[in-house]
Every structure is written in structure tokens, then in C-alpha cells.
C-alpha positions as CSV (number, residue, x, y, z in Angstrom):
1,X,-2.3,-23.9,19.7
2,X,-4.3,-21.1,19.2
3,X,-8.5,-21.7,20.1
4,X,-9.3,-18.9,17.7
5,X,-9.0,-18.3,13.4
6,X,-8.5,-15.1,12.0
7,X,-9.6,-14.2,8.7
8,X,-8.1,-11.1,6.5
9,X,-11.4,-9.6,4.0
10,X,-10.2,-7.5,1.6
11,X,-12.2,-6.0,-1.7
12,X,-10.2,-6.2,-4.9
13,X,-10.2,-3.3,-6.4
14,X,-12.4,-1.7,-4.6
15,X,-13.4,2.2,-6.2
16,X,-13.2,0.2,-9.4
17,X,-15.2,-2.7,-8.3
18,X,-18.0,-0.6,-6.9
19,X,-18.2,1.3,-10.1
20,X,-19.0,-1.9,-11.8
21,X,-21.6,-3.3,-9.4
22,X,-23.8,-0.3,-10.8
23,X,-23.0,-0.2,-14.0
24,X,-22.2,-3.7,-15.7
25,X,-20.9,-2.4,-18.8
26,X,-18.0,-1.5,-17.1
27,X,-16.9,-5.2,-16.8
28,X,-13.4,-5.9,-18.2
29,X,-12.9,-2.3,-18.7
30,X,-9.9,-0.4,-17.8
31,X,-11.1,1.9,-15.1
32,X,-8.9,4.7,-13.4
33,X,-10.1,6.6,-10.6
34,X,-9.4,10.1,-9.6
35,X,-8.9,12.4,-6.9
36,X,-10.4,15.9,-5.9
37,X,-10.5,18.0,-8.5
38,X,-9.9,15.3,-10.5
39,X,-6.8,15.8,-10.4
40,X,-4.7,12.2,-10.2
41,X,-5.5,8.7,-10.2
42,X,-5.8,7.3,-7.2
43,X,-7.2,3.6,-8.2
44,X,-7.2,1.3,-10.8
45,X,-8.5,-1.8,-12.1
46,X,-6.4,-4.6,-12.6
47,X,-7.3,-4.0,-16.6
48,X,-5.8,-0.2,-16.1
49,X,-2.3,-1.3,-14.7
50,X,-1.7,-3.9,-17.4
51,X,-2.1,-0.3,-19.6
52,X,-0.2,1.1,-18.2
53,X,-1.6,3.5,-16.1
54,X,0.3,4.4,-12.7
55,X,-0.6,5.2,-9.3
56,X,-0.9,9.3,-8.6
57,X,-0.4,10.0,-12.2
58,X,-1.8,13.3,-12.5
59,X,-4.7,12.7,-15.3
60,X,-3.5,15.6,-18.2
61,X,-0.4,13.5,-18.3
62,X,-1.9,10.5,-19.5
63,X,-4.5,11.7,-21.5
64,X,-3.3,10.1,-25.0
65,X,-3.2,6.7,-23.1
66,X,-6.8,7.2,-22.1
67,X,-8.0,7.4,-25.8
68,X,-5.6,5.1,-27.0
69,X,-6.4,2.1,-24.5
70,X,-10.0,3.6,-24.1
71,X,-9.6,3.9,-20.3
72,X,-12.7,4.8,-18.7
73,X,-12.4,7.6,-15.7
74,X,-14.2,7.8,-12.9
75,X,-14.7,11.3,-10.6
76,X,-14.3,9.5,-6.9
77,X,-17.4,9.2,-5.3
78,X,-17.0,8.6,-1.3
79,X,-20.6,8.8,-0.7
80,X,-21.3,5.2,-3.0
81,X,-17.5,3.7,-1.9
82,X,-18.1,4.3,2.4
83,X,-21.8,2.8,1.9
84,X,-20.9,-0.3,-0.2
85,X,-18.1,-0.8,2.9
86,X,-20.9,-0.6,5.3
87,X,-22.6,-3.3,3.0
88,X,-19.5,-5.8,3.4
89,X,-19.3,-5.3,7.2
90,X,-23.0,-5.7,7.9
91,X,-22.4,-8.6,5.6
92,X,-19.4,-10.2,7.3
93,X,-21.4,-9.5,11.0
94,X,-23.8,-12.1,9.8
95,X,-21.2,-14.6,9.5
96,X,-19.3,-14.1,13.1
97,X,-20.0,-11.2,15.3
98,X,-16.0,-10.6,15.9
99,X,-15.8,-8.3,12.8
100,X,-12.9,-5.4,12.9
101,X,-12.9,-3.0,10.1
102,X,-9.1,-2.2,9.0
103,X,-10.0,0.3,6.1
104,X,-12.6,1.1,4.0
105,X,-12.3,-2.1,2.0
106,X,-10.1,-4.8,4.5
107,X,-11.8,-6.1,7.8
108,X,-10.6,-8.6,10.1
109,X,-12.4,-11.7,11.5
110,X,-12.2,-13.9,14.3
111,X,-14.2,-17.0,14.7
112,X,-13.6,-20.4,16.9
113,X,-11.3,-23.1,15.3
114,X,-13.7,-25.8,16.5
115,X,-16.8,-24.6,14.6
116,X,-15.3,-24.7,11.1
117,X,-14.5,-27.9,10.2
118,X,-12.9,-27.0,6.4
119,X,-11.0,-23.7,6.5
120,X,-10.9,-23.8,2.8
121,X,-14.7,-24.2,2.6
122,X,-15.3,-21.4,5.4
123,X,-13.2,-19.0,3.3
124,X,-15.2,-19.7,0.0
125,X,-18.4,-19.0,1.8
126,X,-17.1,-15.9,3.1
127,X,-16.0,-15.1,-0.4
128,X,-19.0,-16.0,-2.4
129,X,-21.3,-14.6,0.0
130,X,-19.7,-11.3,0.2
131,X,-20.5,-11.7,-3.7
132,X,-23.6,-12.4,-3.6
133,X,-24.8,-9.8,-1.0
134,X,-23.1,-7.3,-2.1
135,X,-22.0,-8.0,-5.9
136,X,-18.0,-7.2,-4.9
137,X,-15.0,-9.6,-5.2
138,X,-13.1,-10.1,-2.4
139,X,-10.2,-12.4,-1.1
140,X,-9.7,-14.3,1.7
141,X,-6.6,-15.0,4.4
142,X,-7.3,-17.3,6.6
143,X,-4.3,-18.4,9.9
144,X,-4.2,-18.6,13.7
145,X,-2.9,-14.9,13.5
146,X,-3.7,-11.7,11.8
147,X,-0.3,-11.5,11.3
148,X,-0.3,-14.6,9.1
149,X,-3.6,-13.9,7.8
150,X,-2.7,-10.8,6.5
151,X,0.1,-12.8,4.2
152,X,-2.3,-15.1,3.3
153,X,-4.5,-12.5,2.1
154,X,-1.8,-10.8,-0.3
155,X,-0.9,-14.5,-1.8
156,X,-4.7,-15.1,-2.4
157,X,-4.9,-12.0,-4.2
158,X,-1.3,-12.0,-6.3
159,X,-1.5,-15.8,-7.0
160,X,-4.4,-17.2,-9.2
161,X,-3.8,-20.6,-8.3
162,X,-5.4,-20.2,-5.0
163,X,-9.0,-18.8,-6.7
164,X,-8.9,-15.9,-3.9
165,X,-8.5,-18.1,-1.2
166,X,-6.0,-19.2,1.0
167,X,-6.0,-21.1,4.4
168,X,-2.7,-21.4,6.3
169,X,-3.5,-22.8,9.2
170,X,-2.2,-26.4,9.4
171,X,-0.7,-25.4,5.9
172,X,2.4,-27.4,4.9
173,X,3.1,-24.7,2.1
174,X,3.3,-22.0,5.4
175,X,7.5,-22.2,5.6
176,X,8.1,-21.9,2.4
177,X,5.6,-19.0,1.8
178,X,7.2,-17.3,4.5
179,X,10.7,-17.7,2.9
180,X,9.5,-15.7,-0.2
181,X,7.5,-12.8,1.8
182,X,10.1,-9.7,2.2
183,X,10.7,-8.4,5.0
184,X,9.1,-5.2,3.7
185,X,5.3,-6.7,2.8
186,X,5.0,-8.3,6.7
187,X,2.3,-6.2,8.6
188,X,3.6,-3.7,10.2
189,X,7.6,-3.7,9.2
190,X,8.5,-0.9,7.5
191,X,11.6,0.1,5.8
192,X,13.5,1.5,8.7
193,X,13.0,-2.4,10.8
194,X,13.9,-4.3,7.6
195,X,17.1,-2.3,6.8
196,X,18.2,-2.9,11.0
197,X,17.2,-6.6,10.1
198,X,19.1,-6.9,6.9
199,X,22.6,-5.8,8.6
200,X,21.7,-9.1,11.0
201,X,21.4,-11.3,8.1
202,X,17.5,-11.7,8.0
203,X,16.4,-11.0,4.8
204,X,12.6,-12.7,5.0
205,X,9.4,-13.6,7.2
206,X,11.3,-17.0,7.3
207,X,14.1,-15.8,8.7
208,X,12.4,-13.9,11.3
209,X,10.3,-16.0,12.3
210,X,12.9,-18.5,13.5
211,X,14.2,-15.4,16.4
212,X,11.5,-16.9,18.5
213,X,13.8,-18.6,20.4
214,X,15.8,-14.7,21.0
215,X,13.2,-13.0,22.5
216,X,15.1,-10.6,24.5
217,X,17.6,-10.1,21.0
218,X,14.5,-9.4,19.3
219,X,13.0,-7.0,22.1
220,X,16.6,-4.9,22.0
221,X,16.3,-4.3,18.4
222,X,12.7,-4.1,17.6
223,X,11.0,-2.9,20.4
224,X,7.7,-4.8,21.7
225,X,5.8,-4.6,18.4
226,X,8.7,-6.3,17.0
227,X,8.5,-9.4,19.2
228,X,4.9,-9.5,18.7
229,X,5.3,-9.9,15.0
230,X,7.7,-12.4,15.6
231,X,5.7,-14.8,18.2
232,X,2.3,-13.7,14.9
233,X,4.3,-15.1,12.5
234,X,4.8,-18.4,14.6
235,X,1.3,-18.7,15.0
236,X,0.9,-16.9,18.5
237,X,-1.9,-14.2,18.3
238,X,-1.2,-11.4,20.0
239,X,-3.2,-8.5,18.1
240,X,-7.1,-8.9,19.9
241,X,-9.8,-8.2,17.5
242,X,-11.1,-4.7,18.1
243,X,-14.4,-4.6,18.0
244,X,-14.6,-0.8,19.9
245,X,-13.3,2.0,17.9
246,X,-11.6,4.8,19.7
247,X,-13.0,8.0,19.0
248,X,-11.3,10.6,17.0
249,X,-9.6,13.6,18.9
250,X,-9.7,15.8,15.7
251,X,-11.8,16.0,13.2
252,X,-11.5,17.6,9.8
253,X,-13.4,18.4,6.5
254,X,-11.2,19.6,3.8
255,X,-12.0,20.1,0.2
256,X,-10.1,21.9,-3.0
257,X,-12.5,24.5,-4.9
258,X,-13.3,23.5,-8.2
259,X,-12.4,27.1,-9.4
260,X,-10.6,29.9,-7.4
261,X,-13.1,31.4,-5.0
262,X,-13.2,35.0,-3.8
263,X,-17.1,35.9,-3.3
264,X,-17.7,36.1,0.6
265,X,-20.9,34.4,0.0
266,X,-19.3,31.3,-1.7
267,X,-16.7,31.0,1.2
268,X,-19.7,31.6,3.3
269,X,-21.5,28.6,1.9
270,X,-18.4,26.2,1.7
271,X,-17.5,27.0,5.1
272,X,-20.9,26.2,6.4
273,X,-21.2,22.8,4.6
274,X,-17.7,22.1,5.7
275,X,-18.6,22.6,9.7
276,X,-21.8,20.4,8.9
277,X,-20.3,17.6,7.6
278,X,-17.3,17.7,10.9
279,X,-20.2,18.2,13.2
280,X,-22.1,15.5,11.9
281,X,-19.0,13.1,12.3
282,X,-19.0,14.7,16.1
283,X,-22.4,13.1,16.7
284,X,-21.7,9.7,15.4
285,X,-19.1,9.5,18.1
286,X,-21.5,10.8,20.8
287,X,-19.1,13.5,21.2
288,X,-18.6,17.1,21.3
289,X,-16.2,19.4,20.7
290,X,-14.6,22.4,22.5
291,X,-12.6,24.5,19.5
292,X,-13.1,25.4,15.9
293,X,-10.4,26.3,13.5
294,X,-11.4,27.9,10.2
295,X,-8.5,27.6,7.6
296,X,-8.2,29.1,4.1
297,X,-5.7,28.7,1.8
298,X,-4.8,30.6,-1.5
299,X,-2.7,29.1,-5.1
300,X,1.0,29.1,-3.2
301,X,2.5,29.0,-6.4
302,X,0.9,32.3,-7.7
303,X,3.2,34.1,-5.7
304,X,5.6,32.1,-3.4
305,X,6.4,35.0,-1.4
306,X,3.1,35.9,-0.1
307,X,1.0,34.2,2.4
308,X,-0.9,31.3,0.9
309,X,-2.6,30.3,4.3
310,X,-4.7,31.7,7.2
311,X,-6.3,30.1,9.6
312,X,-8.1,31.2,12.9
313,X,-9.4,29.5,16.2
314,X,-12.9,29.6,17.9
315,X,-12.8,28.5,21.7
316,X,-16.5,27.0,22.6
317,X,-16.6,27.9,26.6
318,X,-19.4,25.2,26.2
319,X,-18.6,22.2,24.2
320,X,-21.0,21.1,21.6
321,X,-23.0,19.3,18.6
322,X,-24.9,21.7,17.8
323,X,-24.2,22.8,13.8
324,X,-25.9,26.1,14.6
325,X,-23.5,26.9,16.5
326,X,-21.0,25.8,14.6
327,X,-21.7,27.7,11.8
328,X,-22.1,30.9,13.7
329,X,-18.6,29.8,14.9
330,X,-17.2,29.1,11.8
331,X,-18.9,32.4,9.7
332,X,-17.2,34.3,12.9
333,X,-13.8,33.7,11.9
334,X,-14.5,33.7,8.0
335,X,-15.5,37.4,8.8
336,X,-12.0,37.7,9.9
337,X,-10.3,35.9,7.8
338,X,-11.5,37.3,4.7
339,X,-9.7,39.3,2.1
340,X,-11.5,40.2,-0.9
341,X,-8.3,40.3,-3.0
342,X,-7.4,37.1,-2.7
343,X,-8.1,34.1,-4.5
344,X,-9.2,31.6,-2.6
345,X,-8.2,27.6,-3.3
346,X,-9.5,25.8,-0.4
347,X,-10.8,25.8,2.6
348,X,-10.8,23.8,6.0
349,X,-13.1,23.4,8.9
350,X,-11.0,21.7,11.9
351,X,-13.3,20.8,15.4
352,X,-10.7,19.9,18.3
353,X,-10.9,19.6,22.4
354,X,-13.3,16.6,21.8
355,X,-15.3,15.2,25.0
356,X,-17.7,12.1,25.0
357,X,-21.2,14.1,25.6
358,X,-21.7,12.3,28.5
359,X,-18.4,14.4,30.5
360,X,-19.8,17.9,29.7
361,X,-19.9,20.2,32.5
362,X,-22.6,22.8,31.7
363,X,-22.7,26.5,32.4
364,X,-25.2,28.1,34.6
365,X,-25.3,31.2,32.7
366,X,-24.4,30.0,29.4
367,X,-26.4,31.1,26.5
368,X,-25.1,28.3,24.0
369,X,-26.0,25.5,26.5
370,X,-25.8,21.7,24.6
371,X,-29.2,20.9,25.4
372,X,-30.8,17.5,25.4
373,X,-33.5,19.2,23.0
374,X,-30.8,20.2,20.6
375,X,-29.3,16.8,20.9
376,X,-32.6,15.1,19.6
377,X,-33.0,17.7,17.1
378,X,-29.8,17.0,15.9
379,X,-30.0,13.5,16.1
380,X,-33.2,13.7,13.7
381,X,-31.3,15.4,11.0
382,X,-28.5,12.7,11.3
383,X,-31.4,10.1,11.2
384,X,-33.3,11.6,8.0
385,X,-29.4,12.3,6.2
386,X,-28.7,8.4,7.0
387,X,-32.5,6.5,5.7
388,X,-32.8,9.5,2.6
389,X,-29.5,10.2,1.5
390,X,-27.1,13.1,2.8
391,X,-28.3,16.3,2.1
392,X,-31.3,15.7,2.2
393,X,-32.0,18.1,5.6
394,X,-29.5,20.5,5.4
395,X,-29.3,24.4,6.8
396,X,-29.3,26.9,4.4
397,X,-26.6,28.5,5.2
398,X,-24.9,26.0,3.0
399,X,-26.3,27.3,-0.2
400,X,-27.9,25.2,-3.4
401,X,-26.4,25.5,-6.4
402,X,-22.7,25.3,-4.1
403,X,-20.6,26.6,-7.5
404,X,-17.3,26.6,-5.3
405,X,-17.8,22.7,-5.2
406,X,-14.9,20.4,-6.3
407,X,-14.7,19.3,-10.2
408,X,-16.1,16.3,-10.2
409,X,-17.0,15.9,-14.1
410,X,-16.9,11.8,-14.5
411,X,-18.9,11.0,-11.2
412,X,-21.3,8.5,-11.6
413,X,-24.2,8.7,-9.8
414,X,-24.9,7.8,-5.7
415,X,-26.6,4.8,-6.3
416,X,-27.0,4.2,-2.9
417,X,-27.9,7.3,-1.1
418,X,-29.5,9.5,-3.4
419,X,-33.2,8.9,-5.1
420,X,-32.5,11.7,-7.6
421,X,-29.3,9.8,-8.8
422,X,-31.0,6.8,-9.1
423,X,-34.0,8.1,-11.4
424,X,-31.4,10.0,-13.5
425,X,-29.5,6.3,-13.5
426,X,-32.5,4.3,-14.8
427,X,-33.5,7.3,-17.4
């Protein structure tokens, strides 16, 4: 029997949820959140579905249900969303320090069996404190696997009888949940596994299950992973909670124009704020990078014959952090990218060849040496962005007004990171 309990955290609702933390009035409302640009919904409360709204919709298409079932929109705003998931985890942390993040609004927890003595009670503590802190509703999964916890999650959320919470460890109930979870909504199984299952007559997390006794059977056909979720669903953790997160070996800022772009100094600007935002990412990671790839991209539909994208690459003989540089890098292949009969749609900044700081080998006779200076200098821009808001240091290279920014004409304001949205909130 496993020593160790895992818990499955996961925000209902979450865009929509956040929204309402903010703004009360937005309680029992249908809410349907959209993408850059606008463009399609992405989210929706649970008040949205039952109107009918779908998943991806693009929003012109549904505009006579928005007035007719008074749907509110909402522009997405990233900056409020990845700030109130910081708020959950730094809540969770205070509750067991074996916290791992699984998305923007799920997080895994592990915790020792003998120090909770009601599950049930442990998961409505994390629930209602979660709540409290942090004004979001969340529910609970709580089994000796992640596995398991992870169906126990989806049954608190789907079935109101269990208020949000469910605890399956010791659970008589845990069989015959297991007989009515598809094969398709275990962790981890996709489509391809369950239709290889399906021709062997296992049709259900039941089913599988009970091939603990082939292990090798279950090794032929599904590989490792396979016979891991097999000895999980049996109550045998084998999925360690991560609490290191690998650092990423790309990075990318992407965004859609609001409008066409083709003034140089608009690409300019875009292409600058694009390389800040990637190099800032670099830094959180203690890394740097050794390559820049600028791409651009025009309407592909305008004319499907022509070239609708160019991109270019930027080797850094010395890798860095520095944005300097990285704009210099950047506006360097803008130069040559540039066309000024073209219409431009959006635009990427791409930083690849990343090294932990720590491994750079530097260049005697260098001139773009990744000093410790320019470190700390850098560090203090990341420091002010975090405690004021982002933004709030910035080089001018990426422009103030920023016309070419997305279309973002339902966004409610960055409670959270942003004084100026706040005073404009409370007027």
C-alpha cells in the first residue's frame, strides 16, 4: 500500500472564473471567452454551454445567440489568467510543499497518508481554502495515484453529488467507477491505445485494470507507459511528483496583428516587443540563447500562390540575455525581411540553441560579451516588470501607442498587474 496521497487541483472554469473574481456582476452569467484577435471562443462558463455556445466557434457566427441569450464576451487576458494561477499554487504550497503544476489551472499534490486522518475533510480544506484565498472554485481528486486521482477529479467535477470532492482511496465505489470511465478519458490513453484495446475486448478502466496480472501482455502492446497506467490504476504510483521543471529548448512569442501591418516602423516596434517578451522568458530559466529566428507572415488566402511566409535566422557567436542585443538581432533580419508591398499579418520572434547561463563559454575578443553587469541589469528590469506590472520598464524600441497590437475590444482590465487598470476599474 502506497505511503503517499495524491491529490488532482483543478479550477472550474477557469478564464471564466477569473473574470468573475473581479467583477461580481458577472455571477450566473453566461460568459464566452475569445481568442487573439478575438477571433473564436476558447472558454466558457458552464452557463454558456447550456446556450449553446460551442468550443472554437468563431464569434461572427454566433453573434444572434450572443444577444439573444445575452452572453457576455470576454477579450482573453493572459496577464490576469497566469497571475491568478500563481495565486493557486502559492496557495496550494502552503498546504504541502510537493506541489506540481500540470497547466495553467490543474496542479498535482502529494502529501503523506499518515498525516491526514479524513481524506474527505483534507480535500474540502483544500477546496474551500483555495476559495477563500483566492476567490476561485476548484475540485478536488484525491487516490494513492495520479492516475486515479486524475478520474476522481473528472467525477468530482461532472457529478454534483460529490459537492467537488472526491476521495478514492479506500473507496468501495472505486470498481465500479472504473467500469464506467472510457478508455478514452484515462490519463494519458489516447485514441490510437483504446482502439488496439478494443480489438482485445477491453472496453473500460475496469477492464484494464484487471491486466495487472499480464504484465509482459500489457508491455507488448502498450509499451512502458502503458503498463504504468495499468499498475496507477491499481493503486501503484509510478508517476513521481515533479517539483523541477525542465527548461524549455525553444522559446516563442507569436501574436496576430489587429489590422494588416506594412509600415517598417510598426514591424519595427512589434518585433522589438516580441524579442522582449522571449528574452524575458530566457531569464526566468537562467538561460541563454544562441540563435534568433525572425518570422513574418502575410494573409495566405489573399493570394494562395504567393509566398505568405519569411522567416530568417540570427546566429549569436556568444549566447545571451541580453534584450539589447536581441533586438539589434531581431531589427537585423526585419531589415531583410522587409517588403514594403506586402501586407503584413503576423509576426514571430523564435530564440533557440538554449544553454543554462552557468555553461557559457565566453569570447576573448567578443564585443557582445554576456556580462555579469548586464545580467543584473537585466535582472532589475525583470524584478520592477514582476512587483509593478509588465511594462512598466520597457525599451523604447517597442513603441507606445503599439497600433499593430491584437484586437482585444472586450478585455477587462489587469486587475492584478497593472495600477492604471485598477484606477480605471474602481472609476
Amino acid at each position: 500500500m502506497s505511503k503517499s496521497v495524491y491529490a488532482l487541483i483543478d479550477c472550474n472554469n477557469f478564464y471564466a472564473s477569473c473574470e468573475r473574481v473581479f467583477d461580481p456582476q458577472l455571477r450566473a452569467k453566461p460568459i464566452a471567452i475569445l481568442s487573439n484577435n478575438d477571433g473564436c471562443v476558447i472558454a466558457r462558463s458552464d452557463e454558456a454551454k447550456k446556450a449553446g455556445v460551442e468550443m472554437g466557434i468563431p464569434e461572427f457566427k454566433i453573434r444572434d445567440l450572443i444577444k439573444e441569450k445575452n452572453i457576455v464576451l470576454k477579450s482573453s487576458n493572459y496577464a490576469l489568467y497566469g497571475d491568478m494561477s500563481r495565486r493557486v499554487m502559492e496557495t496550494l504550497r502552503h498546504l504541502t510543499p510537493k506541489v506540481e503544476p500540470y497547466s495553467i489551472d490543474e496542479a498535482f499534490m502529494e502529501f503523506p497518508k499518515l498525516i491526514v486522518e479524513d481524506l474527505q475533510t483534507f480535500g474540502n480544506k483544500i477546496k474551500s481554502t483555495v476559495k477563500q484565498w483566492t476567490g476561485l472554485p476548484v475540485s478536488v481528486g484525491i487516490a494513492t495515484s495520479k492516475t486515479l486521482a486524475k478520474i476522481a477529479n473528472e467525477t468530482a467535477k461532472s457529478d454534483p453529488q460529490y459537492d467537488g470532492v472526491l476521495n478514492l482511496v479506500d473507496n468501495p465505489k472505486l470498481d465500479a467507477l472504473l467500469k464506467n470511465t472510457k478508455l478514452t478519458d484515462i490519463w494519458g490513453m489516447g485514441a490510437g491505445l483504446s482502439q488496439r484495446l478494443f480489438k482485445e475486448g477491453i472496453q473500460n478502466a475496469f477492464q484494464l485494470k484487471q491486466q495487472i496480472s499480464r504484465k509482459e501482455w500489457v508491455r507488448s502492446k502498450l509499451s512502458v507507459t502503458g503498463l504504468r497506467t495499468v499498475m496507477e490504476l491499481n493503486g501503484e504510483p509510478c508517476l513521481e511528483i515533479e517539483n523541477i521543471v525542465d527548461p524549455r529548448k525553444g522559446i516563442m512569442t507569436s501574436r496576430s496583428f489587429g489590422k494588416a501591418v506594412t509600415d517598417f516602423g510598426d514591424l519595427s516596434e512589434a518585433i522589438a516587443q516580441f524579442t522582449s517578451i522571449a528574452a524575458e522568458k530566457l531569464r526566468a530559466q537562467n538561460s541563454v540563447a544562441s540563435l534568433l529566428h525572425v518570422t513574418l507572415r502575410t494573409n495566405k488566402y489573399s493570394d494562395y500562390k504567393s509566398k505568405y511566409k519569411y522567416g530568417m535566422e540570427f546566429p549569436l557567436h556568444v549566447p545571451t540575455a541580453n534584450t539589447s542585443h536581441l533586438i539589434k538581432c531581431g531589427h537585423a533580419c526585419l531589415d531583410k525581411l522587409y517588403q514594403n508591398d506586402l501586407r503584413y499579418k503576423k509576426a514571430a520572434v523564435i530564440l533557440t540553441g538554449i544553454l543554462p547561463k552557468s555553461e557559457v563559454q565566453q569570447d576573448l575578443f567578443s564585443k557582445n560579451q554576456y556580462t555579469a553587469s548586464e545580467h543584473n541589469l537585466m535582472q532589475k528590469v525583470d524584478d520592477i516588470n514582476t512587483k509593478y506590472g509588465s511594462d512598466t520598464t520597457h525599451f523604447a524600441s517597442t513603441g507606445i501607442n503599439k497600433s499593430w497590437q491584437m484586437k482585444q475590444q472586450f478585455l477587462s482590465p489587469r486587475y492584478t498587474s497593472r495600477w492604471d487598470d485598477i484606477k480605471q476599474a474602481q472609476t
